[in-house]
C-alpha positions as CSV (number, residue, x, y, z in Angstrom):
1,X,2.6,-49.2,16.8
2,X,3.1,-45.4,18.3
3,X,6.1,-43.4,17.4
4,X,6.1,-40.5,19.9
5,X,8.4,-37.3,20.3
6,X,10.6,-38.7,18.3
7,X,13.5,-37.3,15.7
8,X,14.5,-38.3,12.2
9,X,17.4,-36.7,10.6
10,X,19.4,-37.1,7.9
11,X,17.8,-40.8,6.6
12,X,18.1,-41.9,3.3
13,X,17.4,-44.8,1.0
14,X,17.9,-45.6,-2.9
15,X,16.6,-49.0,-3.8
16,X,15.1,-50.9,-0.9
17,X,11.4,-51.4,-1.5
18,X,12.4,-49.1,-4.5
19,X,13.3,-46.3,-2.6
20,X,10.6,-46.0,-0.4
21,X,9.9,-43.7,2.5
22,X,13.2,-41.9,3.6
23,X,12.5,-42.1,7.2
24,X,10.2,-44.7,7.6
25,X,8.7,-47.4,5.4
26,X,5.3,-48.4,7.2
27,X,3.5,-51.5,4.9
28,X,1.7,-54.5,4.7
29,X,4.7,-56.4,3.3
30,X,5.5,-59.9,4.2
31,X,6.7,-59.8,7.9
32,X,5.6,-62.4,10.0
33,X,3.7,-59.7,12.4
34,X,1.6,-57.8,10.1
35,X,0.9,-54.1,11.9
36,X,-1.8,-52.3,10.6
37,X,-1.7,-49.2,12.1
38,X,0.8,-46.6,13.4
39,X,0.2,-43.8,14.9
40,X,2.9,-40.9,14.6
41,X,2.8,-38.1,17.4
42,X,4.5,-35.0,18.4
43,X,7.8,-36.0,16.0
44,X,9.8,-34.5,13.6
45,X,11.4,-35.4,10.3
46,X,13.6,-33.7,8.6
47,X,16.1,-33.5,5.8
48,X,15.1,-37.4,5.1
49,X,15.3,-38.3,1.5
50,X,13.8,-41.1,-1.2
51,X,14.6,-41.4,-4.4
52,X,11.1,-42.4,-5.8
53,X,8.6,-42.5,-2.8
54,X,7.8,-40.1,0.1
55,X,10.9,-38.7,1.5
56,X,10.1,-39.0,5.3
57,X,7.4,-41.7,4.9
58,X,6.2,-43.8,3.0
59,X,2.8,-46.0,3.4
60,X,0.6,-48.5,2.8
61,X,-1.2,-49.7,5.7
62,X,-3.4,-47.1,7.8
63,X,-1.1,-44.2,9.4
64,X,-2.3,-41.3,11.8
65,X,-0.3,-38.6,12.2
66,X,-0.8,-35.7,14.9
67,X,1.6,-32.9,15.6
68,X,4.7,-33.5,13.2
69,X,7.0,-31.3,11.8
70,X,7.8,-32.1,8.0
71,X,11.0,-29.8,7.3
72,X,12.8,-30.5,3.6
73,X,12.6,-34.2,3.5
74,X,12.5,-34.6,-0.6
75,X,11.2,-37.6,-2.8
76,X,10.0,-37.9,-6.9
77,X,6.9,-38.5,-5.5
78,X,5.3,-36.9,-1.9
79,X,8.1,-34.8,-0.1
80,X,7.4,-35.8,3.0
81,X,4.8,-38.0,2.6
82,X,3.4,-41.0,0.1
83,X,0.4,-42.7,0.7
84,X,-0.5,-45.9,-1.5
85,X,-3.9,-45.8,-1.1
């Protein structure tokens, strides 16, 4: 999946996949098409929050990301970003 020039603002979550990715949640869960890699370009996310993991995203499949902005996004764990493995 690509995610160009693209804007998040303002996103929040508090409990769903216990409070993961403010922004975005990018995983293996149990979807019936499984995506195993995204590819982030040229985007910004900011002020997006998580109250346990990564404020703009969060991951656990394979993410690439080229020529973001991260700007305040806040989480307990990984600002702007939380990677599982």
């Amino acid at each position: 999946m690509d995610i160009d020039n693209s804007i998040f603002i303002n996103n929040y979550v508090n409990g769903s996949r216990e409070g993961m990715g403010g922004a975005l949640y990018i995983g293996q869960g149990s979807n019936a098409t499984c995506i195993k890699s995204v590819f982030i370009n040229n985007s910004a996310l900011s002020s997006n929050k998580s109250l346990e993991y990564g404020g703009a995203i969060s991951d656990d499949s394979e993410i690439n990301c080229y020529y973001n902005i991260f700007i305040n996004n806040n989480a307990n764990r990984g600002s702007a970003v939380f990677c599982l493995f």
